[in-house]
N, CA, C and O atoms as CSV, one atom per row, in Angstrom:
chain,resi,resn,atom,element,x,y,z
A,1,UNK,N,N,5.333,14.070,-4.565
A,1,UNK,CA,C,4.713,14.153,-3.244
A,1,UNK,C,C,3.376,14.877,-3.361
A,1,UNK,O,O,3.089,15.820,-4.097
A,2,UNK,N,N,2.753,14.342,-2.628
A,2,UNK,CA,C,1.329,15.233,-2.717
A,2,UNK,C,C,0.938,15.737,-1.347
A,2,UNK,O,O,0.968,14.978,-0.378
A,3,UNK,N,N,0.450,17.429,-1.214
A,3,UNK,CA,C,0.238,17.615,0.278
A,3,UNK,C,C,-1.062,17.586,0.266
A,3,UNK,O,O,-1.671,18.122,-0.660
A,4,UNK,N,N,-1.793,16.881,1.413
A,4,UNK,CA,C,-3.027,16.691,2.210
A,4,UNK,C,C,-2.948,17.420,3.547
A,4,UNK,O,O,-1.908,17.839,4.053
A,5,UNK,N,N,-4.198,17.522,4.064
A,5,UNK,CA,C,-4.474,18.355,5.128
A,5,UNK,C,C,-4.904,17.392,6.360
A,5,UNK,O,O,-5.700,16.454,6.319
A,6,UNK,N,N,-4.145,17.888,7.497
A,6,UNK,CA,C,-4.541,16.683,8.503
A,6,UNK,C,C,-6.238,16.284,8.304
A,6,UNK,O,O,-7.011,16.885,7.559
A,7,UNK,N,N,-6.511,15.325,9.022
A,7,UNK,CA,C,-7.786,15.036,8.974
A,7,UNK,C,C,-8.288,14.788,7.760
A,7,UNK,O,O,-9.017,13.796,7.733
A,8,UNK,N,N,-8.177,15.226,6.973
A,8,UNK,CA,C,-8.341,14.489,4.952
A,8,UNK,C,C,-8.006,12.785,5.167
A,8,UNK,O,O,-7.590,12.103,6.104
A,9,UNK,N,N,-8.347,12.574,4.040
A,9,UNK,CA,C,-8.143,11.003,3.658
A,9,UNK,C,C,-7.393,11.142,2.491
A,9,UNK,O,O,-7.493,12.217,1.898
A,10,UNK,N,N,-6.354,9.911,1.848
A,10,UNK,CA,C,-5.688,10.025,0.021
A,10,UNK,C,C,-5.617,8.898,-0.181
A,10,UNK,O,O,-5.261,8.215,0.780
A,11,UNK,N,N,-5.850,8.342,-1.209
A,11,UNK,CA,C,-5.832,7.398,-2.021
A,11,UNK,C,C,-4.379,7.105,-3.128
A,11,UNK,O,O,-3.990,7.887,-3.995
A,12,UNK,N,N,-3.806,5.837,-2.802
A,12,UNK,CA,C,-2.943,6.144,-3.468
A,12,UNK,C,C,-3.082,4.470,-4.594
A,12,UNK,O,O,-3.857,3.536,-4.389
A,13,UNK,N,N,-2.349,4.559,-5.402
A,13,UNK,CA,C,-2.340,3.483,-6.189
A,13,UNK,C,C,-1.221,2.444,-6.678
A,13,UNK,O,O,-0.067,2.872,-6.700
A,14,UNK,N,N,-1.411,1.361,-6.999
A,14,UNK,CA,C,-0.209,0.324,-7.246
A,14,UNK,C,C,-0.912,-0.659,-8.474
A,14,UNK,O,O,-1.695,-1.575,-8.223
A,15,UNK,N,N,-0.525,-0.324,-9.661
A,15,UNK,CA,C,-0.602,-0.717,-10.792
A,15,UNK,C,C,0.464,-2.038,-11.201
A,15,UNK,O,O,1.638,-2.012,-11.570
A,16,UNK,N,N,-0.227,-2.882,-11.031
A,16,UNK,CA,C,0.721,-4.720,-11.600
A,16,UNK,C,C,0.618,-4.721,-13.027
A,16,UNK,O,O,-0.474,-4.601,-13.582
A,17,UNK,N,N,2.065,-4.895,-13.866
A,17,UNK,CA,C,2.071,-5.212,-14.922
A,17,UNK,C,C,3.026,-6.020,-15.184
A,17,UNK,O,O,3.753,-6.284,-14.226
A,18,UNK,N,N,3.337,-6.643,-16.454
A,18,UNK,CA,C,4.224,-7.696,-16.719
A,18,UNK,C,C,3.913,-9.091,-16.237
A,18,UNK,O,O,4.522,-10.118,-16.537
A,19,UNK,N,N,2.979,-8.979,-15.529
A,19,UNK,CA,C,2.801,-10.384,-15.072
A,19,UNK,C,C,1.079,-10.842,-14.645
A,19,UNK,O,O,0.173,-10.008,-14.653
A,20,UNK,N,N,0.919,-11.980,-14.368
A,20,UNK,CA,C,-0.597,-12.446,-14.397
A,20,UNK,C,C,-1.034,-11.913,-13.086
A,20,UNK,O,O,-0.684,-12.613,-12.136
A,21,UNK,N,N,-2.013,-10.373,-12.670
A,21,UNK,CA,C,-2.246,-10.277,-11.638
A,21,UNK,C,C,-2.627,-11.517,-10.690
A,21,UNK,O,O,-1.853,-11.990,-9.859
A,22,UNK,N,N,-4.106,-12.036,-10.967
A,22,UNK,CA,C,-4.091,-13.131,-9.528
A,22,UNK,C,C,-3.114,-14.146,-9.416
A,22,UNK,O,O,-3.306,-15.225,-8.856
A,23,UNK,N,N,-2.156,-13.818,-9.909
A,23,UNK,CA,C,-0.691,-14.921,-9.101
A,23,UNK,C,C,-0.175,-14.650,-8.013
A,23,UNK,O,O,0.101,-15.546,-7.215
A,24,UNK,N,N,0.085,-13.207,-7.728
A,24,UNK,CA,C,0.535,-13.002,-6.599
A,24,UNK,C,C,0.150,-11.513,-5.776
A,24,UNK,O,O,0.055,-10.407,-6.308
A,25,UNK,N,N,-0.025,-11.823,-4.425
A,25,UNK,CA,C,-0.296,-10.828,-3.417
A,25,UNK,C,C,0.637,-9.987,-3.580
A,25,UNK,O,O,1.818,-10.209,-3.848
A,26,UNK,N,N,-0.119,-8.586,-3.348
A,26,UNK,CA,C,0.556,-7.364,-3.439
A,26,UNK,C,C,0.315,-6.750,-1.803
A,26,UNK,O,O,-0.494,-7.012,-0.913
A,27,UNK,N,N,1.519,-5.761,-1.943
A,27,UNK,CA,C,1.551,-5.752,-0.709
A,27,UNK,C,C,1.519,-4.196,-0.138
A,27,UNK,O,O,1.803,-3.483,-1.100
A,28,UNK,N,N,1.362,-3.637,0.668
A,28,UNK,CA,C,1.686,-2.297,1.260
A,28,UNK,C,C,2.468,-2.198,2.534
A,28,UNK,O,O,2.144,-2.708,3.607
A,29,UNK,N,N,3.801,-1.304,2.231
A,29,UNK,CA,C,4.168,-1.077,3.466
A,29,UNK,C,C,4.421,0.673,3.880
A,29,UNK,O,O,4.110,1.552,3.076
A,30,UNK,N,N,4.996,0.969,5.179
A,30,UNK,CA,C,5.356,2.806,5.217
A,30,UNK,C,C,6.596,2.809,5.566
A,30,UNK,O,O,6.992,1.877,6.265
A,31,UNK,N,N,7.366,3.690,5.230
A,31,UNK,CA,C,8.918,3.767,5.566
A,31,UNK,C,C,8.575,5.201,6.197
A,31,UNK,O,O,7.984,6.068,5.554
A,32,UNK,N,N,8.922,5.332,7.268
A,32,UNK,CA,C,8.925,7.020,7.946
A,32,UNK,C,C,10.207,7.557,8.032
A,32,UNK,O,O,11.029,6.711,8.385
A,33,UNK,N,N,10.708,8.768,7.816
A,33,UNK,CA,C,12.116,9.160,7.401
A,33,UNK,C,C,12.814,8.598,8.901
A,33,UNK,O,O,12.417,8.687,10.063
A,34,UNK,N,N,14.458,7.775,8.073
A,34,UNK,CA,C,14.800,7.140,8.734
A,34,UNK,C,C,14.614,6.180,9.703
A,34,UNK,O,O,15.142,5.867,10.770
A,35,UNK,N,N,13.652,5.785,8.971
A,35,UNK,CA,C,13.102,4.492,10.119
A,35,UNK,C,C,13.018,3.216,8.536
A,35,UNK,O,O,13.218,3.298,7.324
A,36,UNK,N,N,12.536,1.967,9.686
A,36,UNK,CA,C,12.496,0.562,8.857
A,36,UNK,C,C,10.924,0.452,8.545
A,36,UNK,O,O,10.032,1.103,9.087
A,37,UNK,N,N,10.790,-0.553,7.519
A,37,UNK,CA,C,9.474,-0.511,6.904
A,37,UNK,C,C,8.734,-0.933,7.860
A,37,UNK,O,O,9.066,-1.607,8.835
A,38,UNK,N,N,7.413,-0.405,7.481
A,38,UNK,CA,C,6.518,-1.536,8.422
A,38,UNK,C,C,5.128,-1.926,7.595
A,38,UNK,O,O,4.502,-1.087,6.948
A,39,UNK,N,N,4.824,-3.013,7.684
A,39,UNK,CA,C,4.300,-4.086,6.820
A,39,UNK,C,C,2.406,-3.171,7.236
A,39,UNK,O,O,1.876,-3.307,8.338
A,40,UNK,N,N,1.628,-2.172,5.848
A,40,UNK,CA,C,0.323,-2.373,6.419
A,40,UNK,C,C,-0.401,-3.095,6.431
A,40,UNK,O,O,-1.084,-3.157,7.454
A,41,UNK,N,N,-0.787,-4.430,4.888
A,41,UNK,CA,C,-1.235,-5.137,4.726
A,41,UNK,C,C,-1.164,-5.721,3.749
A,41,UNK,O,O,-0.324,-5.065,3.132
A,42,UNK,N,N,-1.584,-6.889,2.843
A,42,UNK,CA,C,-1.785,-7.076,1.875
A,42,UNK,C,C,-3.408,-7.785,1.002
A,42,UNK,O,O,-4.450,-8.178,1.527
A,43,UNK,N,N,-3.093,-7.726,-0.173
A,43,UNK,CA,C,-4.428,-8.094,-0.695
A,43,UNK,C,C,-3.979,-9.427,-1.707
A,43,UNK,O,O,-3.052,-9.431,-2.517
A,44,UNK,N,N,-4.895,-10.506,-1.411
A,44,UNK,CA,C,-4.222,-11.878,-2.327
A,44,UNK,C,C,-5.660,-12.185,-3.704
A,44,UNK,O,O,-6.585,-12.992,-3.614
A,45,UNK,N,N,-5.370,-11.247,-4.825
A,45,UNK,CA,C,-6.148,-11.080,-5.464
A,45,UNK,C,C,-6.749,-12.666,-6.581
A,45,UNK,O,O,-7.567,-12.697,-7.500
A,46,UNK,N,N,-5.907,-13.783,-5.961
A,46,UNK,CA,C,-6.838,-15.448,-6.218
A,46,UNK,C,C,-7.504,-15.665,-5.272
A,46,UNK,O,O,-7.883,-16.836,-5.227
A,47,UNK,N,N,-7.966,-14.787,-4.132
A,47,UNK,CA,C,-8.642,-14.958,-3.503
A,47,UNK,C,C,-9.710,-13.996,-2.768
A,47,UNK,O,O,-10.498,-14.254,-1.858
A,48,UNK,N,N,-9.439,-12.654,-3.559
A,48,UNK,CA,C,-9.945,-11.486,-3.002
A,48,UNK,C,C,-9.837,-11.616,-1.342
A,48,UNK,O,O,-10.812,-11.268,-0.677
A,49,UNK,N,N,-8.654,-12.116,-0.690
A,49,UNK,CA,C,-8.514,-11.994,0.673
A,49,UNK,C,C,-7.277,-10.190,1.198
A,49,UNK,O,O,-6.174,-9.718,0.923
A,50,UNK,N,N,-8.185,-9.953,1.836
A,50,UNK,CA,C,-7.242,-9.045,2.651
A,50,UNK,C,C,-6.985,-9.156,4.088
A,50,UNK,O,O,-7.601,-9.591,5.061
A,51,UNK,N,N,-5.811,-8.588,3.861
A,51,UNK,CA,C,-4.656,-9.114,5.688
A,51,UNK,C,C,-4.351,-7.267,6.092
A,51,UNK,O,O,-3.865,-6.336,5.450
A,52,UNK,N,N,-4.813,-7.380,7.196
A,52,UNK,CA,C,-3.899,-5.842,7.937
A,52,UNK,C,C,-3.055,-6.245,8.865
A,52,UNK,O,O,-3.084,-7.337,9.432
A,53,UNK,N,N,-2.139,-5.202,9.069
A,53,UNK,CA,C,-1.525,-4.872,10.516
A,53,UNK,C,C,-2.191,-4.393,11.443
A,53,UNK,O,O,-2.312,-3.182,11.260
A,54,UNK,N,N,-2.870,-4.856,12.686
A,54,UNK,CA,C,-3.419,-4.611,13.714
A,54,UNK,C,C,-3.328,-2.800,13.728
A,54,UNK,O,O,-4.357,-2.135,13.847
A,55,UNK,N,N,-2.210,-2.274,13.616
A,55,UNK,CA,C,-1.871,-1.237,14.157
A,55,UNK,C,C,-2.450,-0.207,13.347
A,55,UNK,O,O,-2.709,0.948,13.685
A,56,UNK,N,N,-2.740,-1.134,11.487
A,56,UNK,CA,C,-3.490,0.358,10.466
A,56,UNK,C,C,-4.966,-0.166,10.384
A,56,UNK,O,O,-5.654,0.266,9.460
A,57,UNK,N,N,-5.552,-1.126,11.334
A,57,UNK,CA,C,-6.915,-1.005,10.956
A,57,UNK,C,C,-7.340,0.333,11.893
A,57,UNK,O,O,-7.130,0.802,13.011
A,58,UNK,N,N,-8.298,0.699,10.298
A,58,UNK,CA,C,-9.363,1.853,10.965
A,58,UNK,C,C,-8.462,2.796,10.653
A,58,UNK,O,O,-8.792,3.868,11.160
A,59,UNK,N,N,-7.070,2.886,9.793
A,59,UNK,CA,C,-6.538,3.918,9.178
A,59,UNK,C,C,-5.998,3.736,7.917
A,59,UNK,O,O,-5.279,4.521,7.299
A,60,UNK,N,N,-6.448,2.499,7.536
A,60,UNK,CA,C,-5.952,1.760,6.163
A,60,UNK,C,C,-7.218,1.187,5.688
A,60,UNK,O,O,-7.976,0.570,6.436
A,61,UNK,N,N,-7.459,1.405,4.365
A,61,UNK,CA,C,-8.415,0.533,3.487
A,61,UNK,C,C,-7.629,0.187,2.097
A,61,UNK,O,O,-7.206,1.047,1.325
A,62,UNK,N,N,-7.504,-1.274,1.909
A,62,UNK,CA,C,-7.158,-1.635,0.956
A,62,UNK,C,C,-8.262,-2.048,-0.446
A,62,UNK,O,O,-9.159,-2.862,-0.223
A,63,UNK,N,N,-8.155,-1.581,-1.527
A,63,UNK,CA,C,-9.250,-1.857,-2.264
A,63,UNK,C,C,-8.995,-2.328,-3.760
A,63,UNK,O,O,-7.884,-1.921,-4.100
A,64,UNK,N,N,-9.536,-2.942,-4.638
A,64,UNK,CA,C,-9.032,-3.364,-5.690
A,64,UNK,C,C,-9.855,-3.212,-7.027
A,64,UNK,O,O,-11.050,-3.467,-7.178
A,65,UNK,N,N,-8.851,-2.685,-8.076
A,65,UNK,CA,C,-9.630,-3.094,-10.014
A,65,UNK,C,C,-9.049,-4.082,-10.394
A,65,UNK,O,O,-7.859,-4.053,-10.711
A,66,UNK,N,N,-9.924,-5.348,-10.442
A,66,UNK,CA,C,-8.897,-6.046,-11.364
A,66,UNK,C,C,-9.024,-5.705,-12.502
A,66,UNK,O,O,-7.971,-5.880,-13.116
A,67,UNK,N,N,-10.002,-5.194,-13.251
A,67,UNK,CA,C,-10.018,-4.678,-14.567
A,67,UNK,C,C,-8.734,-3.646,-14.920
A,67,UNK,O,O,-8.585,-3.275,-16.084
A,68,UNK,N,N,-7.776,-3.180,-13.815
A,68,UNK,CA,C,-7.137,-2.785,-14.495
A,68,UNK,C,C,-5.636,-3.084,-13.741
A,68,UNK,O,O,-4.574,-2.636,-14.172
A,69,UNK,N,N,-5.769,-3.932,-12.530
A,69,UNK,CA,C,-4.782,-4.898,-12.122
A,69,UNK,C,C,-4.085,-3.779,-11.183
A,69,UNK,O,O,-2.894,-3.470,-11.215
A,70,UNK,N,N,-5.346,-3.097,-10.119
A,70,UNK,CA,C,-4.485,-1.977,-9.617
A,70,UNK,C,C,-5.048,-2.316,-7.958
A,70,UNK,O,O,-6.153,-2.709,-7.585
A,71,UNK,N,N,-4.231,-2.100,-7.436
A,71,UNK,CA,C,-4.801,-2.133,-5.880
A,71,UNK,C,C,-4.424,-0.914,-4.710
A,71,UNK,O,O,-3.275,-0.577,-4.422
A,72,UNK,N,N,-5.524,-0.416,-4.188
A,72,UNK,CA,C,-5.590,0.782,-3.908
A,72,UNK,C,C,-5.250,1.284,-2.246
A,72,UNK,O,O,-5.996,0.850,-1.368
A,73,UNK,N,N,-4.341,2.016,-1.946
A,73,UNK,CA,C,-4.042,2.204,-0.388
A,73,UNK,C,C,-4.742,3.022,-0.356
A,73,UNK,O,O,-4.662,3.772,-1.328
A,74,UNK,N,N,-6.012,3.449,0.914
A,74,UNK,CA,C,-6.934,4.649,1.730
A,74,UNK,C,C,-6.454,4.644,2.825
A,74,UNK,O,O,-6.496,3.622,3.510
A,75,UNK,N,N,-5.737,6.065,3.369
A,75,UNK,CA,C,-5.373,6.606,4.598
A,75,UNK,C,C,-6.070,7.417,4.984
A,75,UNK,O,O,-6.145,8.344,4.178
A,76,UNK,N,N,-6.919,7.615,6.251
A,76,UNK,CA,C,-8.280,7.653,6.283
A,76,UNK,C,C,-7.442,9.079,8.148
A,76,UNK,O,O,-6.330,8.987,8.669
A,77,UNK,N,N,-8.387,9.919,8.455
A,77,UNK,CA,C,-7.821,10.644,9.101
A,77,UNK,C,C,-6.523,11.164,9.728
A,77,UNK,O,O,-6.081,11.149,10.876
A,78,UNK,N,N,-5.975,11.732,8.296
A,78,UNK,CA,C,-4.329,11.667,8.510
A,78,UNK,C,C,-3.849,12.454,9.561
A,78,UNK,O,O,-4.654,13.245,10.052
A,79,UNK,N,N,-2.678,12.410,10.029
A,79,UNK,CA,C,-2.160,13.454,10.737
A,79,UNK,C,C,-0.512,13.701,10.363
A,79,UNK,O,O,-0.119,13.113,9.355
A,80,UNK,N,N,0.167,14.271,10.877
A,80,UNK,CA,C,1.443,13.910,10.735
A,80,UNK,C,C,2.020,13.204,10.280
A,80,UNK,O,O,2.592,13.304,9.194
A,81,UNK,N,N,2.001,11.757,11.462
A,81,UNK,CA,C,2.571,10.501,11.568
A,81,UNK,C,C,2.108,10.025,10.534
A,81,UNK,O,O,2.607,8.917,10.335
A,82,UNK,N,N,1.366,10.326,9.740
A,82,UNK,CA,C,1.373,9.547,8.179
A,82,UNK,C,C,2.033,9.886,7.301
A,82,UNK,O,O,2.009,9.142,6.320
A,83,UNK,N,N,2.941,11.172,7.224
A,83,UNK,CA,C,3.729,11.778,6.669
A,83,UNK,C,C,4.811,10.722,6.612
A,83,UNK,O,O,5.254,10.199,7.635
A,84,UNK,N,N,5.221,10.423,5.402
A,84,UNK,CA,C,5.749,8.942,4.799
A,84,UNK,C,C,6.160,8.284,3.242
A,84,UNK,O,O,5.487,8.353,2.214
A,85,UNK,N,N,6.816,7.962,3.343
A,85,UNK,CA,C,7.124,7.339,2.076
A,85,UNK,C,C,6.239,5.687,1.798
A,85,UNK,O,O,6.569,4.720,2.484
A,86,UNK,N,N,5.285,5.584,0.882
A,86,UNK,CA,C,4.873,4.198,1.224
A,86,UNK,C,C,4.865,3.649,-0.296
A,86,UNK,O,O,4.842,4.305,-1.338
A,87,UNK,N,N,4.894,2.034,-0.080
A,87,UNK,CA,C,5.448,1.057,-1.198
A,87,UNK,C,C,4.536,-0.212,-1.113
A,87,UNK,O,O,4.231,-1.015,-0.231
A,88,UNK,N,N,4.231,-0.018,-2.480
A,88,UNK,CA,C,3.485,-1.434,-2.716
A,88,UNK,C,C,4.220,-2.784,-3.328
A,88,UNK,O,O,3.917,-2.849,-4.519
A,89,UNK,N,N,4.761,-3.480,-3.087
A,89,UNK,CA,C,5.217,-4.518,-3.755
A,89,UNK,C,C,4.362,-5.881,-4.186
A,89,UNK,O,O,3.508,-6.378,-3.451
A,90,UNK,N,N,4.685,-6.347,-5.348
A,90,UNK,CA,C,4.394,-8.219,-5.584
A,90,UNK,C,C,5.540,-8.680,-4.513
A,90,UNK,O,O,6.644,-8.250,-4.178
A,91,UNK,N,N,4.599,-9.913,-4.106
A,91,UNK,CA,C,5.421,-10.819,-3.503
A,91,UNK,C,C,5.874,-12.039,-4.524
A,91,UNK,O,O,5.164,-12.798,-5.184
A,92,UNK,N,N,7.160,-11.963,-4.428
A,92,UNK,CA,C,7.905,-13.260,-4.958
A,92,UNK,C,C,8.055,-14.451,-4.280
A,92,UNK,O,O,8.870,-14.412,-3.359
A,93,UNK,N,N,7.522,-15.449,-4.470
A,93,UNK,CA,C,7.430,-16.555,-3.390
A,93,UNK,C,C,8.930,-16.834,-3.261
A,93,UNK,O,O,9.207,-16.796,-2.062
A,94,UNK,N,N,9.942,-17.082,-3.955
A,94,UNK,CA,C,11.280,-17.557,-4.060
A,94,UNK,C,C,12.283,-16.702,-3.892
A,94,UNK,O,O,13.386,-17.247,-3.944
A,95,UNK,N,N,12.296,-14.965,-3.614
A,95,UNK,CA,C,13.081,-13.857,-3.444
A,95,UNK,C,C,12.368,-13.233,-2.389
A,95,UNK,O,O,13.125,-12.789,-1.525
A,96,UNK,N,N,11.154,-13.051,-2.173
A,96,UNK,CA,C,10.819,-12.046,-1.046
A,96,UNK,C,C,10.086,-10.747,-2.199
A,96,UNK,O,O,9.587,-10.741,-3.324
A,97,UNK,N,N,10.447,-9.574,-0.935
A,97,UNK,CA,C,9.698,-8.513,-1.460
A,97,UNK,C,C,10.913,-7.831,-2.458
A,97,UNK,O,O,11.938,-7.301,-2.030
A,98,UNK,N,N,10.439,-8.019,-4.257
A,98,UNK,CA,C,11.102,-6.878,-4.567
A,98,UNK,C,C,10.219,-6.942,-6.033
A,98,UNK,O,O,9.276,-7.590,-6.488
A,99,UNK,N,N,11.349,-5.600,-6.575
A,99,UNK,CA,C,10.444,-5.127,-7.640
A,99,UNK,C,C,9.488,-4.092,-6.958
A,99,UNK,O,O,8.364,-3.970,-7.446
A,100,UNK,N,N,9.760,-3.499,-6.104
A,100,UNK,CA,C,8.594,-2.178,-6.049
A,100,UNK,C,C,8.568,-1.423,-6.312
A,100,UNK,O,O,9.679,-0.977,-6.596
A,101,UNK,N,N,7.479,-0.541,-6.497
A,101,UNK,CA,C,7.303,0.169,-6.787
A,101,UNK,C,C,7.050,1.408,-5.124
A,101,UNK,O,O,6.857,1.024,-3.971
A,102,UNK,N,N,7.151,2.867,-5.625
A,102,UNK,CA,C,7.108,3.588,-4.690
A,102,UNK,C,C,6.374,4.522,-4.923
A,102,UNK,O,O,6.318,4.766,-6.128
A,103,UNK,N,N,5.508,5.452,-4.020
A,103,UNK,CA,C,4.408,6.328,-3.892
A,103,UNK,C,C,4.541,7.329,-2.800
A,103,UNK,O,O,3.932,7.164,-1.743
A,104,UNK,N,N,5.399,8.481,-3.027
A,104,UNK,CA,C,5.168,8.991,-1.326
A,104,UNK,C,C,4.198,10.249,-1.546
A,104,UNK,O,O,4.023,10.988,-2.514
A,105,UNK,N,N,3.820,10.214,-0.679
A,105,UNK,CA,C,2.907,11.315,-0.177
A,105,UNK,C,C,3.087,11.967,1.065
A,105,UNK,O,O,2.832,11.433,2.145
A,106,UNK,N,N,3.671,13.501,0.879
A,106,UNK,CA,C,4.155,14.621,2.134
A,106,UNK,C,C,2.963,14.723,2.630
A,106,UNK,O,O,2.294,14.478,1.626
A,107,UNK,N,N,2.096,14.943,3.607
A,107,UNK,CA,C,1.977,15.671,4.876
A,107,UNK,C,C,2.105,16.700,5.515
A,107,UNK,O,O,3.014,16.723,6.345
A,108,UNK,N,N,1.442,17.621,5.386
A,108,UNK,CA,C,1.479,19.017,6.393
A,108,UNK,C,C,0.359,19.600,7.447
A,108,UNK,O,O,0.584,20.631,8.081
């Protein structure tokens, strides 16, 4: 866990390996204790296209290396309510979301 200070911004990261990055969109979501995921966005790196959730633009920046096949979550004036567990996954066209990986970052 890493603590940030309200109003700060953090950068967090999601590193693809084992497989041919531009095959498949990676994804970001937030799990808040005891609650269900919720989808922030994703990035479809055969197309350098990015998708948000209405609800994290202007508190989400998604950004990308392909040089090193990593794609980057920015949470941009935190407060609390960002206090969260969040997960980047590949999407599997034929299973859905799995294989993720996880990143949380505490909040105080």
């Amino acid at each position: 866990a890493e603590l940030v200070k309200p109003g700060a911004s953090v950068k967090m990261s999601c590193k693809a390996s084992g497989y041919t990055f531009t095959t498949y969109p990676i994804e970001w979501m937030k799990q808040n204790h005891g609650k269900s995921l919720e989808w922030i966005g994703n990035f479809h790196p055969y197309n350098d296209d990015t998708k948000y959730n209405e609800k994290f633009k202007g508190k989400a920046t998604l950004t990308v290396e392909k040089s090193s096949s990593t794609v980057y979550l920015e949470l941009s004036r935190l407060t609390s309510d960002d206090s969260a567990v969040y997960y980047c996954a590949r999407w599997l066209l034929r299973y859905g979301l799995l294989g993720s990986r996880n990143l949380s970052h505490r909040l105080l």
